[in-house]
Structure formats: structure tokens, C-alpha cells
N, C-alpha and C positions, 0 to 999 in steps of 0.2 A: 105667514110663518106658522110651524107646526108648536101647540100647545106643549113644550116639553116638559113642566110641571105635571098635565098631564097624563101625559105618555108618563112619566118615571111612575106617579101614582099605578096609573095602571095596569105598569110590567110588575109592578113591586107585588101588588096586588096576587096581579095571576101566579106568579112564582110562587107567593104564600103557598096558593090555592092548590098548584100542580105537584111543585118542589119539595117546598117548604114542610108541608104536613107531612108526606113522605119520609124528609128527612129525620123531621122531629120522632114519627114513628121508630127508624132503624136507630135513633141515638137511644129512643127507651129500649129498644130491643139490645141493645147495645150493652146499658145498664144493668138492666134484668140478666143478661150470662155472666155479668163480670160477677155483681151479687150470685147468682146460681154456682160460679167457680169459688168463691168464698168459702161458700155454704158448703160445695161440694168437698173443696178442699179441706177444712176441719174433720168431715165427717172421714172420709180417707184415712189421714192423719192418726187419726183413733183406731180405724181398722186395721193401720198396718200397725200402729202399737200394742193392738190388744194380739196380732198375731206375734210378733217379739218374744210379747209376753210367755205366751205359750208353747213357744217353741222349744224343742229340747237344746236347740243351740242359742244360747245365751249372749249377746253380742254386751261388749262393753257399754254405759252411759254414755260415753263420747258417741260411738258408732251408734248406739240406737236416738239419737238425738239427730245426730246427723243425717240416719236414713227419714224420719220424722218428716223434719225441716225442708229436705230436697226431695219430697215426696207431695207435703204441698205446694211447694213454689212451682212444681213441674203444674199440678192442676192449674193453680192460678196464670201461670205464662202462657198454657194451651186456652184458657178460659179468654186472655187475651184476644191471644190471635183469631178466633172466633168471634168475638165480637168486633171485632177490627175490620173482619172481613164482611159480615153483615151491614156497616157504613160501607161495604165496597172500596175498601183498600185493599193495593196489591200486596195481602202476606208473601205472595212468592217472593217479591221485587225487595221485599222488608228483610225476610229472611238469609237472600242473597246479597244483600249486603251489609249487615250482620257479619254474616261469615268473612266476606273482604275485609271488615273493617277490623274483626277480628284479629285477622294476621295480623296486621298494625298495628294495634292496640297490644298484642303480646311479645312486639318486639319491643315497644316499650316498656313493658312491664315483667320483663323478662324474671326479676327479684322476685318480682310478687309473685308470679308464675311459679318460681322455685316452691316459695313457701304452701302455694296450694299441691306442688305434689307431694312435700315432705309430709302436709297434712295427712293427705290422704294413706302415704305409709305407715304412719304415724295411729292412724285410725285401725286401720288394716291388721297390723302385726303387733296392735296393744300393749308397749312396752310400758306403760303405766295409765292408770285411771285415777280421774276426778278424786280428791281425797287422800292419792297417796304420797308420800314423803319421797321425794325425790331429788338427783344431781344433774341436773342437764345444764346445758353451757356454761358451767363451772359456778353455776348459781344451785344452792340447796332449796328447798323451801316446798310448802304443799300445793297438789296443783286443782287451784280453784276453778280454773276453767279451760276449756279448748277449743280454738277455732280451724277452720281450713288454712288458717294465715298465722295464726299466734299461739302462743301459750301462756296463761296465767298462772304465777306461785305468789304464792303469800308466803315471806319468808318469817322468823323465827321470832325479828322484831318487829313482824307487821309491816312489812312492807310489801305491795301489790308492784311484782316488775311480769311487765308483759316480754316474751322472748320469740323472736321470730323464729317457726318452725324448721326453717332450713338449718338456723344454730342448733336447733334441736336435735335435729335428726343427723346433720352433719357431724357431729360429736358423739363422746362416750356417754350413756345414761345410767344413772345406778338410782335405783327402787330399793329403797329402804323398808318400804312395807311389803311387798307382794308375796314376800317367803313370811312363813306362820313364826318361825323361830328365828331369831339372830344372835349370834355370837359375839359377847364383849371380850373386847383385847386390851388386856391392862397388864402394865412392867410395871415390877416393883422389884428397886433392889435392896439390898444390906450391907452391909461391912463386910468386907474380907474378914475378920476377929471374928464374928459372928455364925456360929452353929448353921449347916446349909440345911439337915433334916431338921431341926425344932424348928425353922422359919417354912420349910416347904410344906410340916404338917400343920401350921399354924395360920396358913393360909389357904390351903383346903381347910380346915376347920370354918374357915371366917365365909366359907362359899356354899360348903353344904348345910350349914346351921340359918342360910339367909334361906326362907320361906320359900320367894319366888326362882330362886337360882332350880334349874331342871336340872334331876336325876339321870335321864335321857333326853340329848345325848349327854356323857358323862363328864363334869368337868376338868379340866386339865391344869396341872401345876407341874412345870420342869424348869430345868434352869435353861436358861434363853442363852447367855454370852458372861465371859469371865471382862469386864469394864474395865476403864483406866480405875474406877474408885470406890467402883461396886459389882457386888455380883445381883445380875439381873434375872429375876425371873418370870417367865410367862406364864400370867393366871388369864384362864381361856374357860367361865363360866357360859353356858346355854339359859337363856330366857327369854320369853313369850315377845312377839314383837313392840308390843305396848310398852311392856315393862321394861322399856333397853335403860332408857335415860337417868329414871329412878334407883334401880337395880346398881346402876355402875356407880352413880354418886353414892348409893351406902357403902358400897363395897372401897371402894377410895378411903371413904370414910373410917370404914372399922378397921383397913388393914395400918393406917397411921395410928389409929389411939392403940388397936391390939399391939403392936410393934414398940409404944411406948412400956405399955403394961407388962410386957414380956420381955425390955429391953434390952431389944435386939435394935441394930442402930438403921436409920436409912441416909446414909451418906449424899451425901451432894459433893459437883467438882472439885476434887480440890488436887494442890501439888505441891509438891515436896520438896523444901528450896533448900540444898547444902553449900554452906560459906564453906570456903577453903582460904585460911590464913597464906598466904606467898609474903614471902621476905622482898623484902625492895634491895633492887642490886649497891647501895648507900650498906645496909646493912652487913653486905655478905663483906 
């Protein structure tokens, strides 16, 4: 009977010898491109950043973050499939099914799928950046961050809500920061009994004498509408984007203590109830 102890020694042996070393070799060769796509990838990465940089077209943080990112993952994926093919795997046979599985995979994920094109409109047509105060899917709040899939606001009381960008884009967005100036819209009304020019100059007074309120554009005071219990007027000051928030609480502020000072009234709801005496038919 034949030695199969060995015979297996043997085969094991030569396989090292022929195979084995062989293999060992194309696994380091292997390693060595994945490290060299790394390597290459970072440096890349910088080059295409430092050209961003320079460039007279100025892409948003999102978008240049974005091209970054999908600039070295492209090296590192080709870095892959290079060394993939050095072990002598079939990248074609890899690649080709990849793409079949592909199909499948996106008709499952058809949502997610949304969200990566919304991103990319989203990236594309810049209707807000990193930073700024914004209203998308009926949520306020600053936007901390962007992905292909999501978007991050931190809203006023600190709350982190992530919003999938198809909500995003699917809906109406309003950017509270991107204009240099904003316009505060604040009614205030008075008493019918009450003077309509001493309250309309006394609240331009209270707009132009506030520091930060802008001379241009100019601010506006008219009367708005004739109320069930007041007369309302629209005071429509211009200031700095920054300054909306603060701006509008002094002006609230000083138009009730001036109003007191000047006592002129600010009415609240109110209605007018007449008793009528009727005789009981007893009486008649």
C-alpha cells in the first residue's frame, strides 16, 4: 500500500515550492497597490483640492467635499481592482456582475436611490450651505451637514434631526441667510381714539433712532388694515442678516414702553355687548 502520509507531505511540500511562494509573492504585490492606491489616493485628493481652491469658480463646501471624497474612493476602487487582478481574479466576471446585481439591488432600494439623486440636485443647484439658517421639510434649523442621502440641521433648541433628502428637495426650501439683508415684519396696532400720525411718526422715530435698523433700503410705516379693535399698522425696518433676531425683539420692545410713554393705547380683542330690556308679555 502506497505511503499516504507521505505522498500528502510531499504534494504539500512541492505546492509550497511551485504554488505557494508564487502566491505569497502576488498577495504582497497585492498589498503593496492597495497601500500605493492609499497613498496615491490622499495625495490626489489634495491636488484636486488645491485646484478648487484656485479656481475662479468657487463650488460650495458641500460640492467640494463631495468631489474630494468621490475622487479618492474612485482611486482606491481602481487600486482594488488592480490588485485583485494581479491574484488573478476575473475583474471582468467581478465587474459584470456588479452591474447585474446592481439592477436588483436598486430596485430594492429604490427610496434610497431617490435620496442619492435629490443629493446630487441638491449639490448641483446650491440652494443652501453648510451653516446656513434654513426651512426644509417644514423643519427650521442650521444645516450641520450633507450627505448624498441626508441632511443635518441643528435646530434652535439643539436638536440634531437628520432629513432624507428627497423631503428636501421634494418641498419648498427657504434660506434665511444667503440674502446679505432681511426684512422684519412686525403689526402693531392702537385704538381707534388714538391719533393715526402721532403713532405712525412715533414709530418711525422708534426705527430710525435704533442703530442697527438700515437707512437703505428705507424703512416703512403705513397703516396695514382698519381691525375689528384696532388700527394695524405695518412697520417693515431693513437689517443686516445677523442682526434679524435682536433687532426685532428691541423694536417690540420699545414700540410697547414708547406707546405707554406716549399713551397711545394697544388694544387687544375685545366686543361690545348691548342688553336690551324687552318687557315679558305678563307685563304688557
Amino acid at each position: 500500500m502506497p505511503n499516504w502520509d507521505a505522498l500528502s507531505t510531499e504534494t504539500i511540500q512541492a505546492w509550497i515550492v511551485t504554488e505557494g511562494l508564487d502566491l505569497a509573492v502576488k498577495f504582497g504585490v497585492f498589498l503593496l497597490i492597495l497601500l500605493a492606491g492609499w497613498i496615491l489616493a490622499r495625495i490626489v485628493g489634495r491636488i484636486v483640492q488645491e485646484g478648487i481652491d484656485r479656481s475662479k469658480v468657487q463650488p460650495s463646501p458641500l460640492l467640494k467635499n463631495f468631489i474630494i471624497n468621490v475622487t479618492r474612493k474612485t482611486v482606491i476602487i481602481l487600486a482594488v481592482i488592480v490588485g485583485l487582478d494581479t491574484l488573478g481574479v476575473d475583474t471582468a466576471a467581478i465587474i459584470a456582475g456588479l452591474g447585474a446585481s446592481g439592477l436588483i439591488i436598486g430596485f430594492a432600494l429604490k427610496d434610497t436611490l431617490s435620496n442619492f439623486a435629490a443629493g446630487f440636485l441638491l449639490l448641483f443647484y446650491r440652494p443652501f450651505d453648510t451653516g446656513h439658517y434654513v426651512q426644509v421639510g417644514g423643519i427650521e434649523g442650521t444645516v450641520k451637514d450633507m450627505t448624498l442621502v441626508s441632511t443635518v440641521l441643528n435646530t434652535g433648541d439643539n436638536k440634531i434631526i437628520t432629513i432624507p433628502n428627497s423631503q428636501v428637495w421634494g418641498k419648498a426650501i427657504t434660506n434665511f441667510t444667503e440674502a446679505e439683508l432681511r426684512r422684519i415684519d412686525l403689526v402693531a396696532g392702537i385704538g381707534y381714539d388714538d391719533d393715526i400720525k402721532q403713532a405712525k411718526n412715533l414709530f418711525m422715530e422708534i426705527l430710525t433712532s435704533h442703530d442697527k435698523v438700515l437707512s437703505e433700503p428705507a424703512p416703512v410705516v403705513r397703516v396695514k388694515e382698519l381691525a375689528d379693535s384696532s388700527v394695524n399698522f405695518d412697520v417693515r425696518p431693513w437689517v443686516k442678516n445677523e442682526d434679524y433676531w435682536g433687532v426685532r425683539a428691541d423694536l417690540l420692545e420699545q414700540i410697547k414702553l414708547r406707546c405707554d410713554e406716549e399713551g397711545i393705547s394697544i388694544p387687544y380683542p375685545a366686543q361690545d355687548v348691548f342688553l336690551h330690556e324687552v318687557e315679558s308679555p305678563q307685563a304688557a
